[in-house]
C-alpha positions, -999 to 999 in steps of 0.1 A, spaced: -396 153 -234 -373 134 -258 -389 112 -284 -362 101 -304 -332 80 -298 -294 93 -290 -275 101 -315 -251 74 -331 -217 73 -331 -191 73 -358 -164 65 -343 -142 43 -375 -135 66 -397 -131 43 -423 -151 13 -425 -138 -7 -456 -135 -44 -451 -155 -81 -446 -183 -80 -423 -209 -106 -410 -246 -94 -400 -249 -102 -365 -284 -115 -362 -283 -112 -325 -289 -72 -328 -302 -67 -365 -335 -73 -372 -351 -85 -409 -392 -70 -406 -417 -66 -430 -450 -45 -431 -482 -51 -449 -519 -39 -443 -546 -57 -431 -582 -58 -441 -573 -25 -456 -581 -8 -420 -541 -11 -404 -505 -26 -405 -492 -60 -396 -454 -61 -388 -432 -92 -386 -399 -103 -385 -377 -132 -393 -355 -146 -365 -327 -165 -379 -309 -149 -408 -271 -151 -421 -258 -129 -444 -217 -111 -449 -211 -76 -466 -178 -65 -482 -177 -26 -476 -153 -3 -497 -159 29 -489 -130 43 -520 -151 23 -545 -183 13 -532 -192 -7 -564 -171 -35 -554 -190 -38 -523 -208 -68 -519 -237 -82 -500 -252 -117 -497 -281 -127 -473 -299 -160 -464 -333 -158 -445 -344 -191 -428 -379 -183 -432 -396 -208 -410 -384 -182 -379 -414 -160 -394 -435 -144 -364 -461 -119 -365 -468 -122 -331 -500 -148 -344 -489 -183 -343 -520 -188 -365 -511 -165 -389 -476 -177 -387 -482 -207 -398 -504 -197 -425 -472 -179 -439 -453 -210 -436 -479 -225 -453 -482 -239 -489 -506 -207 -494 -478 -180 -488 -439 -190 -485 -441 -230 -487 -410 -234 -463 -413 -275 -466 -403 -268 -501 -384 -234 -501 -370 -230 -463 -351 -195 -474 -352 -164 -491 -317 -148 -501 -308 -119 -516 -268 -113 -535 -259 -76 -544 -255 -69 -580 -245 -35 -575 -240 -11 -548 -235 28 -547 -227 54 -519 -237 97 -511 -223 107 -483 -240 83 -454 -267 71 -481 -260 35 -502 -281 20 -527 -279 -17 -529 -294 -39 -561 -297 -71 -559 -317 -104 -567 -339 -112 -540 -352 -148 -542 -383 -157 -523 -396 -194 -535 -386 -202 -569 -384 -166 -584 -362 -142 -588 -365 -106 -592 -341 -74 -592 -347 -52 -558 -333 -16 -547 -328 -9 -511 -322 24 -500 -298 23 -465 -286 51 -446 -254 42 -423 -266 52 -390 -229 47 -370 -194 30 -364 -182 23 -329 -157 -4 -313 -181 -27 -288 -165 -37 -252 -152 -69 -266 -133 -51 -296 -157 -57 -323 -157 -31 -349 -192 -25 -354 -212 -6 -381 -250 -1 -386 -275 7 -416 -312 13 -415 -331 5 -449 -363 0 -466 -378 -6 -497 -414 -19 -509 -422 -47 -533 -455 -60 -546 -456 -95 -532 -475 -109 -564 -440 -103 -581 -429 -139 -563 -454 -160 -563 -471 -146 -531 -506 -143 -542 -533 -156 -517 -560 -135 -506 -598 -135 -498 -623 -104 -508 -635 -80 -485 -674 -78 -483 -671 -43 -480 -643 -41 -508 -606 -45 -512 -591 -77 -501 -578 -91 -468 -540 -81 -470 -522 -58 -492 -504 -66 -522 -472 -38 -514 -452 -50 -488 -428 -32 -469 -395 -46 -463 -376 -33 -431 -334 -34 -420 -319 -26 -390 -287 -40 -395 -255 -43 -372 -227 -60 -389 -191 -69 -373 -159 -65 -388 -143 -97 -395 -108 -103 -376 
């Protein structure tokens, strides 16, 4: 029995150039625990963002991403909108989080972005760690490459600090939250 996916492909062998994230097939998810006891996952479902990609000097890549966070779902409308809600992300007054790459660095299939990721009104330096995961050219002659990342950030850092005690200790959700990208992003024409 086979429990992990096919292998991608590489098929570019050079992906330098302007690319936009296509929302359709990436997905923007986040993990943090509950009560202490196991994980809640979400996702956000409208998101824009563009990458520039130079593979010969991968320090003047670039990436810039917008988040409409009102697209939040946890699979709980209630606990959506609690996240929407003035207690968590406040999307009446701050509708989006975005994050612009300050600096960007490649090994082999592994890059390192830096950026400032902006959730409310703070601001606050984050490293993701992305590994490309393929190239190909779709049926409609997109050139198309991928990247998996994660990274974890304490959630007090911007702002995000409601919570309620546990009778039995801890507190209801976790301060570390893990933030998840599958990306897929088209080469511009």
């Amino acid at each position: 029995m086979t429990t992990g996916f096919d292998a991608p492909t590489t098929a570019i062998d050079d992906i330098t150039g302007d690319y936009t994230l296509d929302a359709s097939h990436s997905r923007l998810g986040f993990v943090a625990r509950h009560a202490m006891v196991t994980k809640v996952r979400g996702q956000f479902g409208a998101f824009t963002g563009t990458a520039r990609i130079d593979e010969a000097d991968p320090s003047s890549s670039k990436v810039d991403l917008t988040v409409d966070v009102t697209t939040v779902s946890t699979g709980s409308p209630d606990r959506d909108g609690h996240l929407v809600s003035g207690d968590f992300f406040d999307t009446e007054t701050y509708p989006n989080i975005t994050f612009v790459s300050t600096d960007v660095a490649r090994s082999g299939s592994d890059w390192t972005i830096t950026g400032d990721l902006t959730i409310k009104d703070v601001t606050k330096p984050v490293t993701i760690e992305f590994e490309q995961t393929g190239s190909a050219q779709d049926p409609f002659g997109n050139v198309r490459v991928g990247f998996e990342g994660e990274t974890t950030v304490n959630r007090k850092d911007w702002g995000l600090t409601w919570n309620a005690a546990l009778e039995t200790g801890g507190v209801l959700i976790s301060e570390k939250i893990k933030l998840e990208f599958d990306i897929s992003a088209i080469r511009n024409a």
